[in-house]
Each structure stands twice: as C-alpha cells, then as structure tokens.
C-alpha positions as CSV (number, residue, x, y, z in Angstrom):
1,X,0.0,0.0,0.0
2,X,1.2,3.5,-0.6
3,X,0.1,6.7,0.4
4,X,2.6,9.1,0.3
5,X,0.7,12.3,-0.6
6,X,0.7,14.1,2.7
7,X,1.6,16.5,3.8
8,X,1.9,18.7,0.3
9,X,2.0,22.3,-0.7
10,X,-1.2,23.5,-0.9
11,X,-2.3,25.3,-4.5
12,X,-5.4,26.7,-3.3
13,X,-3.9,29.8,-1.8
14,X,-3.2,30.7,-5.4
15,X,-5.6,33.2,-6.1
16,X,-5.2,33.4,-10.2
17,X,-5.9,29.7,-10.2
18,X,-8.6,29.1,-7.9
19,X,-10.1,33.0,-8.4
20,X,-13.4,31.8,-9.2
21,X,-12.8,28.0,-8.7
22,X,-15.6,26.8,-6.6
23,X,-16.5,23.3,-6.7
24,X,-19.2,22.0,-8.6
25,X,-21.2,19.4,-7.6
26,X,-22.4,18.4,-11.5
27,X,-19.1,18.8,-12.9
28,X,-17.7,16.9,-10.4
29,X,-20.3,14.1,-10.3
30,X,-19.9,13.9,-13.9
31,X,-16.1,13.9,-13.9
32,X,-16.0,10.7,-11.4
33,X,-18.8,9.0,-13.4
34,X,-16.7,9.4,-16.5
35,X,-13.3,8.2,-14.5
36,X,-14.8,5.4,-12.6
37,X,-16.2,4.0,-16.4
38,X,-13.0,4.3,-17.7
39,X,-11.5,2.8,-14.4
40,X,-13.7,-0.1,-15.2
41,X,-12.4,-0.1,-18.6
42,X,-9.5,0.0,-18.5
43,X,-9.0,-2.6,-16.2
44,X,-11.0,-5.0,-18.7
45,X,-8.5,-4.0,-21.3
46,X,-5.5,-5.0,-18.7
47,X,-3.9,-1.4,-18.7
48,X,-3.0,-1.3,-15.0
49,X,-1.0,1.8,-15.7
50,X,-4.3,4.1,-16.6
51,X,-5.7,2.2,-13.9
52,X,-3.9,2.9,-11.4
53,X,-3.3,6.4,-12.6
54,X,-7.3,7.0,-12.6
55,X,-7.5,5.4,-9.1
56,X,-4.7,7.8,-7.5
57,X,-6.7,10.6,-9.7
58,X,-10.2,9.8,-8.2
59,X,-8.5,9.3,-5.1
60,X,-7.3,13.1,-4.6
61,X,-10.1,14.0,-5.9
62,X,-12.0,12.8,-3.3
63,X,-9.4,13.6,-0.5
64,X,-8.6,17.5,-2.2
65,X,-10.5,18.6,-5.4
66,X,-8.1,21.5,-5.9
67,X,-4.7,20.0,-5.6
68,X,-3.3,19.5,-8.9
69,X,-1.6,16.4,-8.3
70,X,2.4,16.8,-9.2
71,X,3.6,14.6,-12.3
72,X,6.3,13.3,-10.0
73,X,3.7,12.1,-7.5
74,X,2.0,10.1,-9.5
75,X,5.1,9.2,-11.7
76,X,6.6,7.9,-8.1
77,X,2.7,6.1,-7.3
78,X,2.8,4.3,-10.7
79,X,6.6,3.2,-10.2
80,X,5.2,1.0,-7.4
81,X,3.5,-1.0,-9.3
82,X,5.2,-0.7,-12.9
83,X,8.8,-1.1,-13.8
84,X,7.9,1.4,-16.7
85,X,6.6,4.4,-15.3
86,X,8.3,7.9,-15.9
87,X,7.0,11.6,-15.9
88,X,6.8,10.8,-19.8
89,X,4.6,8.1,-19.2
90,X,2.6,9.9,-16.8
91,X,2.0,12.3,-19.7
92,X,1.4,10.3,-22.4
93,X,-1.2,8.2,-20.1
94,X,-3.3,11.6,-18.9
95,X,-3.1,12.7,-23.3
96,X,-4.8,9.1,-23.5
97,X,-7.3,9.7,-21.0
98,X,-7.8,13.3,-22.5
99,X,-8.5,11.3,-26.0
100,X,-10.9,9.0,-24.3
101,X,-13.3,11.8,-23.0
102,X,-11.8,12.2,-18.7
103,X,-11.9,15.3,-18.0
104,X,-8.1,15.0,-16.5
105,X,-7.1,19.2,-15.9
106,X,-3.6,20.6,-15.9
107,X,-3.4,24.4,-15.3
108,X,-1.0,26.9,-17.5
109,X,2.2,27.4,-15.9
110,X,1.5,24.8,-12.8
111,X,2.7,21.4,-12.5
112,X,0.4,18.4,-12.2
113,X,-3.0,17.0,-12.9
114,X,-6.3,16.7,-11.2
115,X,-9.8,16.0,-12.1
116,X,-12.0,18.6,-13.1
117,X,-14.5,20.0,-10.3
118,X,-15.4,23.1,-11.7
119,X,-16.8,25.2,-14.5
120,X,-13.6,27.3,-14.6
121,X,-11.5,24.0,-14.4
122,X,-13.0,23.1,-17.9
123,X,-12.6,26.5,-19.3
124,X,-8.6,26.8,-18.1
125,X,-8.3,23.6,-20.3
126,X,-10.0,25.0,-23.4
127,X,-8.2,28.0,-23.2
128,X,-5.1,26.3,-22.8
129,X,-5.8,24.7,-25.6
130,X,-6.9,27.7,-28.0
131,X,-3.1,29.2,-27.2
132,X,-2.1,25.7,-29.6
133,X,-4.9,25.8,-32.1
134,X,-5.6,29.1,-33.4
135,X,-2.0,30.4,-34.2
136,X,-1.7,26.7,-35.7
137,X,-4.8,27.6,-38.0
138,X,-3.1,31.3,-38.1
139,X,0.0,29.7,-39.8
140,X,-2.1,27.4,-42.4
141,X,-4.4,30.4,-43.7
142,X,-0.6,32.6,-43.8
143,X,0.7,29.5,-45.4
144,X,-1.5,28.7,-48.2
145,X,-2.5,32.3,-49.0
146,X,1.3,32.8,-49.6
147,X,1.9,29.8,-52.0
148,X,-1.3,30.8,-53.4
149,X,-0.8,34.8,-54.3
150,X,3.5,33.4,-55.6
151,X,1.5,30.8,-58.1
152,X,-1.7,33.0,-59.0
153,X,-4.1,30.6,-57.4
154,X,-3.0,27.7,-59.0
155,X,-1.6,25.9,-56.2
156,X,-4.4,26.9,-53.3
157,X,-4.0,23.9,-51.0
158,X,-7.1,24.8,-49.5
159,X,-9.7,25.6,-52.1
160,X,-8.7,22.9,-55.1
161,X,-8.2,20.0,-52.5
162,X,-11.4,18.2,-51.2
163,X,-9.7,16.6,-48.2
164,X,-8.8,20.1,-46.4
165,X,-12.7,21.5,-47.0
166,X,-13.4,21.1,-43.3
167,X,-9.9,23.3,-42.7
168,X,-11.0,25.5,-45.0
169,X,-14.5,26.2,-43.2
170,X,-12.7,26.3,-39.5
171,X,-10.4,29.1,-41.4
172,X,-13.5,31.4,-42.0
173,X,-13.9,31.6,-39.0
174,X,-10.6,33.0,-37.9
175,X,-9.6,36.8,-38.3
C-alpha cells in the first residue's frame, strides 16, 4: 500500500488559479462518473498503468479537489506498481485519457493533474488549448495564401483539395 501524498504544498492559496474555482457538484459528479467507467475499462482491457493512474486521480479528488496532483507524485505512485513508469509516461497516459473523453485538468504554468471539479477547471483547459490551435490555423491560412498569391491561385491547397474542406470552413472563421 502506498500513500505518500501528505503533507503537500497547498495550490489553493493561489488566487489566479482558484479566483473563481468553486467546486461543482455536477461537474464533479460527472467527472468521477466518466473516470470510474474508464477505471472499469481499462481494467478490462489490462492497462494497469491508466488504472492505477485514474484510481490515484479519483483518489485526490476525493481527498482534495483542488490540488493539482504533481507529475512526480504520480510518476513515483505508478513506479510501485510498474517497472515502466516515468514523468513521460505519466504524460502520455493523462493525453490518453484526455482522448478518451476524462476530464483530466492541468493548469498553465503549474505542475500536475487533477480531475475537473469546476466550470472554470473546464474553461482553463479550453483555453489552454486555444493558445495551440488558433496560431496553428493562423499559420495554415498565412501558409497557403502565400503559396497561393506566388503561383496566382493555382496551387491553393485549401480551395482545389477536397480533403482540407473542413480546414477550409474552420479558417472562416478566424480573423
């Protein structure tokens, strides 16, 4: 058995990350329904590494909503029971869970995971994410409007190929 997660620094005297980060009891309920499924899951499919990572997860979730669990900590939980594990692992396995629809939170700039609890928790991640994709679709509407003004239209990746038409409508959107 292993429990090594107290006593630990404290995030929620941070006031930028926890400004108007008051827990919700639907987002919460919803967040361990869709862990413990996965939990179940991924125990069927003999992945003891996301299963143990979802466990210790749920488990601080439980025990401290707001603590963003430290990559190390769980890194140094999943060691116990895996000759495999590393803070790359960790990563990878939260990305996978992140795929999969479990709402696992990491906050700009702090170091860890947790499961969401909160409205805000869910719109940190989006916007985390938005920094990524819109000066990716930035550089693709740059990009193809430059190849296409050098060849006068006739290479214009985006209008005369049928696999990017869905790029093409996301970028009409984008100023």
């Amino acid at each position: 058995m292993s429990v090594d997660f107290f006593p630990f620094q404290s995030t929620e005297d941070d006031p930028q990350l926890f400004k108007y980060n008051e827990l919700d009891p639907q987002i919460s309920e919803i967040t361990l329904r869709i862990a413990k499924e996965h939990l179940i899951i991924a125990r069927r499919k003999d992945n003891p590494e996301e299963a143990r990572m979802l466990e210790y997860l749920i488990l601080n979730h439980r025990v401290s909503p707001n603590r963003l669990v430290l990559t190390y900590d769980i890194t140094n939980y999943l060691s116990n029971f895996s000759n495999n594990a590393s803070d790359e692992r960790t990563r990878n396995i939260a990305r996978s869970l992140r795929y999969e629809g479990v709402f696992v939170i990491s906050h700009s700039g702090k170091s860890g995971y947790k499961l969401a609890n909160s409205y805000s928790d869910i719109t940190q991640q989006f916007e985390h994410y938005l920094k990524y994709v819109i000066p990716m679709l930035q550089k693709i509407k740059i990009l193809n409007s430059s190849i296409a003004e050098q060849t006068f239209n006739s290479i214009n990746i985006l209008e005369k190929d049928r696999a990017f038409q869905e790029l093409r409508q996301m970028l009409t959107g984008i100023k």
